[in-house]
C-alpha positions in Angstrom: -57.5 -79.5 -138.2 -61.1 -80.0 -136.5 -60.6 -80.6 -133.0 -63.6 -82.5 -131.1 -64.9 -81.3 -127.7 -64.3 -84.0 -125.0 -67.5 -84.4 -123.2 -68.5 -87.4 -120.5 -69.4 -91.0 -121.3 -72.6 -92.7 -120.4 -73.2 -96.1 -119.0 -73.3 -98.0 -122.6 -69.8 -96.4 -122.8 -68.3 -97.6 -119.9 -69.6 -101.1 -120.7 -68.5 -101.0 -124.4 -64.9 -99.5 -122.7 -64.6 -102.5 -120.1 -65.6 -105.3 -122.3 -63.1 -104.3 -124.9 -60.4 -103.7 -122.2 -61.0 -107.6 -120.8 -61.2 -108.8 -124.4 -59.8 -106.7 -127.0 -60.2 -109.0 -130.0 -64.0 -108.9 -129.5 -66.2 -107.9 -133.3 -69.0 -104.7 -132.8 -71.6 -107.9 -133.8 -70.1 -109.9 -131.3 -70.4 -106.7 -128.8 -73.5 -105.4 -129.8 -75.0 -109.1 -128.3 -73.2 -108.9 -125.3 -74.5 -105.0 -124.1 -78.0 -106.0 -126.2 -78.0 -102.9 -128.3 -77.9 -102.8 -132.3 -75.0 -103.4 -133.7 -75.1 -99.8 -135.4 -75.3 -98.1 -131.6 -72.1 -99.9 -130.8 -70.2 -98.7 -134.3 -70.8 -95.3 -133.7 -70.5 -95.4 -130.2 -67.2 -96.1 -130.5 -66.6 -94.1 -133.5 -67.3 -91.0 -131.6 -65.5 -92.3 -128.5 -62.6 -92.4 -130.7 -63.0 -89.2 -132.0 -63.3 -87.3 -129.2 -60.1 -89.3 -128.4 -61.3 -91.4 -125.0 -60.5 -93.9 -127.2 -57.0 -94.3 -128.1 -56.1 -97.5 -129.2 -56.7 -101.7 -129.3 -53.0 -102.6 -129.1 -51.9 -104.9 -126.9 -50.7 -103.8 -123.4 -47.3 -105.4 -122.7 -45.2 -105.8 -119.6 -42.0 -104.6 -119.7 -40.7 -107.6 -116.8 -42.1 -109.8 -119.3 -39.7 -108.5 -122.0 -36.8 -108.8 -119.5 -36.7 -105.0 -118.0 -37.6 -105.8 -114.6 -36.3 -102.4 -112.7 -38.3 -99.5 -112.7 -37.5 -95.7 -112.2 -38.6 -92.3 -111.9 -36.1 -89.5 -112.6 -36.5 -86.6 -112.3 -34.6 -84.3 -114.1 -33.0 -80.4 -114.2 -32.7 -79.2 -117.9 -30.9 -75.6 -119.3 -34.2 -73.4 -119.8 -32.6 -71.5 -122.4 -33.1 -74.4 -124.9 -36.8 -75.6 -123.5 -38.4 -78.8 -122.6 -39.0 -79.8 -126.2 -35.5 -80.4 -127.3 -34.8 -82.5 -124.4 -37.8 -84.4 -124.8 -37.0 -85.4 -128.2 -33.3 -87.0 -127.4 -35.1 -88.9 -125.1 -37.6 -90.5 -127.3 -34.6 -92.3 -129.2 -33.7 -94.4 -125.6 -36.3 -96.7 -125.6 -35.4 -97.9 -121.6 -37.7 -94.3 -121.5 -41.6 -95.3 -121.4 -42.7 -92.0 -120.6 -41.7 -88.0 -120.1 -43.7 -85.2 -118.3 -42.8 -81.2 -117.7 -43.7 -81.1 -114.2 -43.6 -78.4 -110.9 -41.8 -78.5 -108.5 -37.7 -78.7 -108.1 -36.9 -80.2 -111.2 -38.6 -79.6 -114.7 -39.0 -83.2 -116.3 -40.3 -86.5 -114.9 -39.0 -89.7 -116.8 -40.3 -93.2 -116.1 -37.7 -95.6 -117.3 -37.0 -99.5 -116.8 -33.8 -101.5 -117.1 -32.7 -105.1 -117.4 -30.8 -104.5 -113.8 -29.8 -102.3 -111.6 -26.5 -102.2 -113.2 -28.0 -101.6 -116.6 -30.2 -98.6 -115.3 -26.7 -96.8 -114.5 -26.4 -97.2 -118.4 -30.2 -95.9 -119.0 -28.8 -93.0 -116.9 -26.0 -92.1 -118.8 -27.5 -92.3 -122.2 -30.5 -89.5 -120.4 -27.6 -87.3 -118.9 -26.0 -87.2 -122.1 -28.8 -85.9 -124.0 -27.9 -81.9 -124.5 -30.1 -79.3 -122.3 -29.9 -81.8 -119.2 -28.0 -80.6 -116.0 -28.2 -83.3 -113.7 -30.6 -85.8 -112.7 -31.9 -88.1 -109.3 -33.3 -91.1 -109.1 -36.1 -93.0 -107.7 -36.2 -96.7 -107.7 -39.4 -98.4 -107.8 -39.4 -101.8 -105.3 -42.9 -102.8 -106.1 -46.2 -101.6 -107.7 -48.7 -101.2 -105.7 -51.8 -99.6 -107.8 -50.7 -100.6 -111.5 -51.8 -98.6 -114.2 -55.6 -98.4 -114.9 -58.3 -96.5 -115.8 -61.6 -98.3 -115.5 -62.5 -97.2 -111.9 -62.2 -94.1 -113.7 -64.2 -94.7 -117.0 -66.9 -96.2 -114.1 -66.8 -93.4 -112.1 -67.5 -90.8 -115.0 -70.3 -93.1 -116.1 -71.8 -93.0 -113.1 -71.8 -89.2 -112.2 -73.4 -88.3 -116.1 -76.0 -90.8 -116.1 -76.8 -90.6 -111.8 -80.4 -91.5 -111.5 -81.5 -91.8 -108.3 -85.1 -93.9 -109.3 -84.1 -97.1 -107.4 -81.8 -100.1 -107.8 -79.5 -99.3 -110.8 -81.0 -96.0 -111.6 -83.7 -98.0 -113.6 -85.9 -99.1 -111.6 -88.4 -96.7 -112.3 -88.0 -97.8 -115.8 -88.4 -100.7 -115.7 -91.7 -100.4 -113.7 -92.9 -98.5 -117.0 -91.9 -101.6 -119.1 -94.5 -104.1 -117.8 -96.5 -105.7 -120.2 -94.4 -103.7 -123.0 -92.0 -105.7 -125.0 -89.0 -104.5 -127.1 -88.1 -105.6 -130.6 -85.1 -104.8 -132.5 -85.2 -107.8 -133.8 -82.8 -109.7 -131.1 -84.4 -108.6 -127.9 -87.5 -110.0 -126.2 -89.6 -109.8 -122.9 -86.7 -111.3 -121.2 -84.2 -108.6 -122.4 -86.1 -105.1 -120.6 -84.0 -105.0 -117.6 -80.7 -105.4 -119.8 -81.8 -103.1 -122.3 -82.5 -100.0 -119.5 -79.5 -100.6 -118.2 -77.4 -100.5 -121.7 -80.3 -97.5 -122.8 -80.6 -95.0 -119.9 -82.2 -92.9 -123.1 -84.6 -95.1 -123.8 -88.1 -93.9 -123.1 -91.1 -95.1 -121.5 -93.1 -93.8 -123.8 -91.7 -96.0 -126.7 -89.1 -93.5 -128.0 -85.6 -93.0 -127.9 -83.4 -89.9 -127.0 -80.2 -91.9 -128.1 -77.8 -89.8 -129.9 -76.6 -92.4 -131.9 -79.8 -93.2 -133.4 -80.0 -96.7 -131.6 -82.8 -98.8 -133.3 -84.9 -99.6 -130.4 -88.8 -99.1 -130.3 -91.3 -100.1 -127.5 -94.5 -101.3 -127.5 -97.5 -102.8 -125.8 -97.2 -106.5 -126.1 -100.5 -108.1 -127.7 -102.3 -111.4 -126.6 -101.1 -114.2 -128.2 -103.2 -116.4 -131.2 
């Protein structure tokens, strides 16, 4: 099995990341108009964002207080090292209460995050966990609100931003942009007033006219000619 490298993302990324996080449904043509780059540069962008795995999937997120399971836990848990972590880890997969399981440091040697219908029912989550062979003994944490849900696009932002720092000006393109006047770009959808979006969506787009894009991007510059 061919394993791919992970490696940073770049602005276009990020952008491509968040608007398909806000609307997942969203088509690559429909995309490639809203980041103005070819429709080709989006496809393989995320072709090779799924690849390397940053990518992992377009499902649906659900809440589980939506479904009913409104308590949440973190339990931490004391398992027989004789048998191992992996053993244990696969009784637990058939409670489904259990969303997620880590090996962690520290006192105990697994970290469960479960939710239950009550706090009566989690005393049944923790009985069906207990039960599961390899497990000593457990504790509990109960969860009484969430104050940082779940997310990652400060993150994606963050990486974004530290591979493609540019410290030319306003947005890292302002240098760019200066080049751009009196050029126009044509790719078929983009004109005069598309430069600024396109050096933000293209920080490897030249001022000379060519492209270091990876991907292959269709975009071309040019001087812009009179008109008649």
């Amino acid at each position: 099995m061919t394993t791919i490298s992970p490696g940073p993302v770049d602005r276009l990324d990020a952008a491509l990341i968040e608007l398909l996080a806000a609307e997942p449904r969203v088509g690559v043509l429909e995309a490639s108009r809203r980041v103005g780059v070819a429709r080709g540069t989006v496809q393989a962008r995320l072709d090779r964002m799924r690849d390397r795995g940053v990518i992992t999937g377009y499902g649906p997120e659900v809440d589980p207080a939506a479904l009913g399971y409104e308590v949440t836990a973190f339990i931490t848990l004391e398992i027989r090292q004789a048998g191992g972590h992996d053993p244990v880890a696969a009784q637990l997969t058939a409670i489904p209460e259990v969303l997620e399981v880590h090996t962690i440091t520290g006192a105990g040697d697994m970290l469960c995050r479960v939710v239950a219908r009550t706090n009566a029912d989690l005393q049944r989550v923790l009985d069906a966990i207990v039960s599961a062979e390899g497990v000593v003994r457990c504790s509990t944490l109960i969860s009484l609100a969430t104050q940082v849900p779940y997310r990652i696009l400060p993150l994606v932002r963050a990486a974004a931003s530290s591979h493609g720092a540019d410290t030319s000006g306003r947005n890292g393109h302002i240098g760019l942009r200066a080049a751009f006047r009196g050029m126009y770009v044509t790719d078929g959808n983009f004109g005069l007033d598309r430069v600024d979006r396109v050096a933000l969506a293209h920080p490897n787009l030249r001022a000379d006219g060519g492209s270091d894009d990876p991907d292959g991007g269709s975009i071309r510059a040019g001087r812009s000619s009179p008109a008649g």
